[in-house]
C-alpha positions as CSV (number, residue, x, y, z in Angstrom):
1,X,-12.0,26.8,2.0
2,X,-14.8,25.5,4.4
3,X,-15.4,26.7,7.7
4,X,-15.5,24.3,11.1
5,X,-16.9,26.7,13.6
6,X,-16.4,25.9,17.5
7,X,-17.2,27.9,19.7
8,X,-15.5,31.6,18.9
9,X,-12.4,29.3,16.8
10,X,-13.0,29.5,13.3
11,X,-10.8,25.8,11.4
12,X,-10.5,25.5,7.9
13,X,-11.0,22.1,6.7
14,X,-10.5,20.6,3.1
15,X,-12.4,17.6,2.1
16,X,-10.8,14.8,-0.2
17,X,-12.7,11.9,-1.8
18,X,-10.9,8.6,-2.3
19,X,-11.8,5.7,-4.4
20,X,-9.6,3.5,-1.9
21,X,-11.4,4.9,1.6
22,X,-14.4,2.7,2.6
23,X,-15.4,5.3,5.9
24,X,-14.4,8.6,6.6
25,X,-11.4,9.8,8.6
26,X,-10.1,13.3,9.5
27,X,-6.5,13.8,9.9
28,X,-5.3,16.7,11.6
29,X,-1.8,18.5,11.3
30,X,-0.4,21.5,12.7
31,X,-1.0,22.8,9.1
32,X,-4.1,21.5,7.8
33,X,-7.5,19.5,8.6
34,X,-8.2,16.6,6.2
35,X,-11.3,14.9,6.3
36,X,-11.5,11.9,3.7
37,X,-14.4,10.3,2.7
38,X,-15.6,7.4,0.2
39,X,-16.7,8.7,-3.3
40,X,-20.0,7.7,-2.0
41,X,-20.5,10.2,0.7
42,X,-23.3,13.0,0.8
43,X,-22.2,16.1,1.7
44,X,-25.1,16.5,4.7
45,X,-23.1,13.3,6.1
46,X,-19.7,15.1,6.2
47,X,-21.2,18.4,7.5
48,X,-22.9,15.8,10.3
49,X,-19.8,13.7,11.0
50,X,-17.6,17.3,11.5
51,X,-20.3,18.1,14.0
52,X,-19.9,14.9,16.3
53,X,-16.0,15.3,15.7
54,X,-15.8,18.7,16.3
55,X,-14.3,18.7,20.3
56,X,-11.9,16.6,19.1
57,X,-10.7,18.3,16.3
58,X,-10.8,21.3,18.3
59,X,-8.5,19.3,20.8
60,X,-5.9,18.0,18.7
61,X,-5.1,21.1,17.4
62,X,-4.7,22.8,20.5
63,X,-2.3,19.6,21.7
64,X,-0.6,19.9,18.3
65,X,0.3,24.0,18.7
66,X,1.0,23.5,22.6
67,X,3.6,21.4,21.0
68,X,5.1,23.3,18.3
69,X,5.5,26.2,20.9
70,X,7.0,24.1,23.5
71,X,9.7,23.2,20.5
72,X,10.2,26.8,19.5
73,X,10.5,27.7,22.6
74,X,13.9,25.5,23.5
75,X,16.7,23.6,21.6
76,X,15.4,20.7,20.2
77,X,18.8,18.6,20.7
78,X,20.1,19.0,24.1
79,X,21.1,16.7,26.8
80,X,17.7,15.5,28.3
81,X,15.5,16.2,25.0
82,X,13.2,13.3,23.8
83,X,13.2,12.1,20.8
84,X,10.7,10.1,19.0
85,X,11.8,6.6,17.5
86,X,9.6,3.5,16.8
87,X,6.3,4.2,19.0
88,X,8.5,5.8,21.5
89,X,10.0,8.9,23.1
90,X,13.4,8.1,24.2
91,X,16.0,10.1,25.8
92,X,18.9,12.0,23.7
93,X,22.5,12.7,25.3
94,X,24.7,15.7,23.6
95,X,28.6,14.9,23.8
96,X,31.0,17.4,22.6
97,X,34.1,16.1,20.6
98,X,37.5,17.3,19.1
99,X,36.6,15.4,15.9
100,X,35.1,17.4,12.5
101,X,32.1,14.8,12.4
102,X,28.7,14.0,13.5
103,X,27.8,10.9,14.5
104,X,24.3,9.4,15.9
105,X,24.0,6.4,17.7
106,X,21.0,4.6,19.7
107,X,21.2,2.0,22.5
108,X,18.6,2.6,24.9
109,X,18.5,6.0,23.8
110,X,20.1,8.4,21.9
111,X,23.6,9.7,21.9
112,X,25.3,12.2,19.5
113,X,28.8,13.9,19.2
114,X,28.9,17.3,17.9
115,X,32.2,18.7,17.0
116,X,33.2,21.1,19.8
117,X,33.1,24.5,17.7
118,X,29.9,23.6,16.2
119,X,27.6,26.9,17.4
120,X,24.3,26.2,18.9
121,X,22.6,28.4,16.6
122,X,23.7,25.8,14.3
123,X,23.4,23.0,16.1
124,X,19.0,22.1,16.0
125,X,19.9,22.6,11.5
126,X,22.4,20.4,11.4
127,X,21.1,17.8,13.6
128,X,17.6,17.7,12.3
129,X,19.1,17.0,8.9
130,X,21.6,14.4,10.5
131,X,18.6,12.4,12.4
132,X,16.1,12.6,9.0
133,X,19.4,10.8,7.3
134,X,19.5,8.4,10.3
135,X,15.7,7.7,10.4
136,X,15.7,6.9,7.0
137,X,18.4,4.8,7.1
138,X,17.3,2.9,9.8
139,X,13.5,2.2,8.0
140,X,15.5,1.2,4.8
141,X,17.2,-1.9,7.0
142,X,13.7,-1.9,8.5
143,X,11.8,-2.2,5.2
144,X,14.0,-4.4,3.2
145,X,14.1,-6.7,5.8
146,X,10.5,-7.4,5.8
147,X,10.2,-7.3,2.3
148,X,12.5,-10.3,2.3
149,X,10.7,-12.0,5.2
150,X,7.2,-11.9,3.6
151,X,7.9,-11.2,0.2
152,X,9.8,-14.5,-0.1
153,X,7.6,-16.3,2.0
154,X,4.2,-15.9,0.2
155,X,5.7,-15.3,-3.5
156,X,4.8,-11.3,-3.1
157,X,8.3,-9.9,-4.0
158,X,8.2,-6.2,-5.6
159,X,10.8,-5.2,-8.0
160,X,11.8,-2.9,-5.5
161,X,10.8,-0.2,-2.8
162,X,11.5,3.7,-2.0
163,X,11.5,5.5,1.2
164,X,9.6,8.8,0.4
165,X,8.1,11.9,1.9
166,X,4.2,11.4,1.3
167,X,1.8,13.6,2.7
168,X,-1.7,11.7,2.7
169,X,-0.2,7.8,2.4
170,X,1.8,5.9,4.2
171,X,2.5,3.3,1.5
172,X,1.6,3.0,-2.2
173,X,2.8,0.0,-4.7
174,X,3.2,1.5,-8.2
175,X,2.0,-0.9,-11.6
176,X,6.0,-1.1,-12.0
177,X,5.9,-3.3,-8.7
178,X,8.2,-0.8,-7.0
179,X,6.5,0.1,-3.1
180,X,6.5,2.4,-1.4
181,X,6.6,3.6,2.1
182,X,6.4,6.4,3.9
183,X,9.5,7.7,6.3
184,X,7.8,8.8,9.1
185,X,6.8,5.1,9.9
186,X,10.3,5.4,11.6
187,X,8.1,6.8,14.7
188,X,5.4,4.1,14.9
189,X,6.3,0.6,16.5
190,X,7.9,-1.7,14.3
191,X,5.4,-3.9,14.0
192,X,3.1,-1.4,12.7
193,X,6.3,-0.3,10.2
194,X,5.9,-4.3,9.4
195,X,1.9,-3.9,8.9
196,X,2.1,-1.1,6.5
197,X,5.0,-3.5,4.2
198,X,2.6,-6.4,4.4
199,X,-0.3,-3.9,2.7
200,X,1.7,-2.8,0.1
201,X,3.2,-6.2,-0.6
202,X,-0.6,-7.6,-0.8
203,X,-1.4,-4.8,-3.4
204,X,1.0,-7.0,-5.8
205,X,-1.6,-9.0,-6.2
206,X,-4.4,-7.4,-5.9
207,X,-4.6,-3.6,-6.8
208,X,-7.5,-2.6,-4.8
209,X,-9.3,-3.0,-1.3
210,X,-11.4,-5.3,-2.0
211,X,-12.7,-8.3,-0.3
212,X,-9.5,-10.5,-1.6
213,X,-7.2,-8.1,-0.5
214,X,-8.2,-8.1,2.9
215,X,-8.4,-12.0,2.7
216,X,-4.8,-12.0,2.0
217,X,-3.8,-9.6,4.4
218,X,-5.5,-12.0,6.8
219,X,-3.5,-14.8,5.6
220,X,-0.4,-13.2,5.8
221,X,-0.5,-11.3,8.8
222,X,-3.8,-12.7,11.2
223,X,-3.5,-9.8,13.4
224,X,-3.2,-7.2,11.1
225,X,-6.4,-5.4,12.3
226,X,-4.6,-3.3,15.7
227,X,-2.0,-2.6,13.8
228,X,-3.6,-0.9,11.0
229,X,-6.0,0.6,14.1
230,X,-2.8,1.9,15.8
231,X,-1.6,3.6,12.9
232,X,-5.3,5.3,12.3
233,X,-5.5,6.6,15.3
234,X,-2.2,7.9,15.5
235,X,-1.3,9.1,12.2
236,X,-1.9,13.0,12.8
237,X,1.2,12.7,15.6
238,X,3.3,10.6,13.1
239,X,2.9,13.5,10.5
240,X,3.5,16.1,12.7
241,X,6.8,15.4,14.4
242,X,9.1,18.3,13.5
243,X,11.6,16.3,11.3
């Protein structure tokens, strides 16, 4: 594996060509670096671009470790945690109950009941598995309804759609017609969530990114450019919330 040196820190990198990327972009997770690159690309270009980018590689590491250690450190779900949902970090209450079940519920913020014997060793297993059911849930009602509102609008209906764990998209749209989207979309804005539908409905008609595909993406959604900026720029947070 390739070496990014700066200054005494040594970071492996990988480097993965895509016939879909038209510039290159280096995502950064607390496991891996990614950079991606056209087909196209030299290898004295990457070596030149990981040179300009190497502070900030350097730096999102060290905010994505100062992280994972401030998690390790404390219970994820206690009263006063924060919890990230939709482009935001909002506010979770713990509530004991007499009751056997688990329940999650958001207004404002989050409150769950945990059954009253439930140990806090337990407790961060249990409720991580509870809030990925919950997140997914929630982007399903999400999802389906835009497919509905766009898909029906501009004749780009899919057969279906999946909610999946996918490591390096955040959508794909399969020759069966079936699309599908990534679940940690669940902690970008909604209207991003509602960008990333929009592509994958567009791919319906046209498979790659070429210059009719962005044409329709245009026509369907005129702003679509922040959105798809928001979601480049924030992707290695996205990927790297502990769910």
């Amino acid at each position: 594996m390739p070496i990014l040196t700066v200054g005494a820190t040594a970071i492996p990198y990988t480097v993965r060509r895509s016939a879909k990327a038209k510039r290159r972009k280096i995502s950064v997770t607390a496991n891996d670096v990614e950079v991606v690159i056209p087909q196209t690309s030299k290898e004295e270009d990457v070596l030149e671009y990981l040179h300009k980018k190497r502070e900030w590689i350097y730096n999102q590491r060290e905010i994505i470790q100062e992280k994972l250690v401030e998690q390790q450190s404390i219970s994820r779900f206690v009263t006063g945690a924060k919890i990230p949902y939709r482009g935001r970090m909002m506010r979770l209450r713990v509530e004991r109950h007499d009751d056997t079940s688990i329940s999650i519920t958001f207004k404002n913020g989050f409150l769950v009941r945990l059954p009253i014997d439930l140990s806090n060793t337990a407790r961060d297993v249990v409720l991580e598995s509870e809030f990925r059911l919950w997140f997914k849930e929630r982007l399903r009602g999400d999802v389906k309804g835009f497919v509905r509102q766009y898909g029906t609008r501009h004749g780009l209906m899919p057969k279906g759609f999946q909610i999946k764990e996918q490591k390096h998209l955040w959508g794909s749209c399969g020759k069966n017609r079936i699309i599908n989207l990534n679940w940690h979309l669940i902690f970008a804005p909604k209207s991003v969530l509602e960008y990333a539908v929009v592509h994958e409905l567009c791919h319906l008609q046209y498979r790659n990114h070429d210059d009719e595909f962005w044409g329709l993406l245009k026509k369907v959604m005129p702003d679509y450019e922040g959105r798809k900026r928001w979601l480049e720029e924030n992707e290695g947070d996205l990927i790297s919330n502990n769910f």
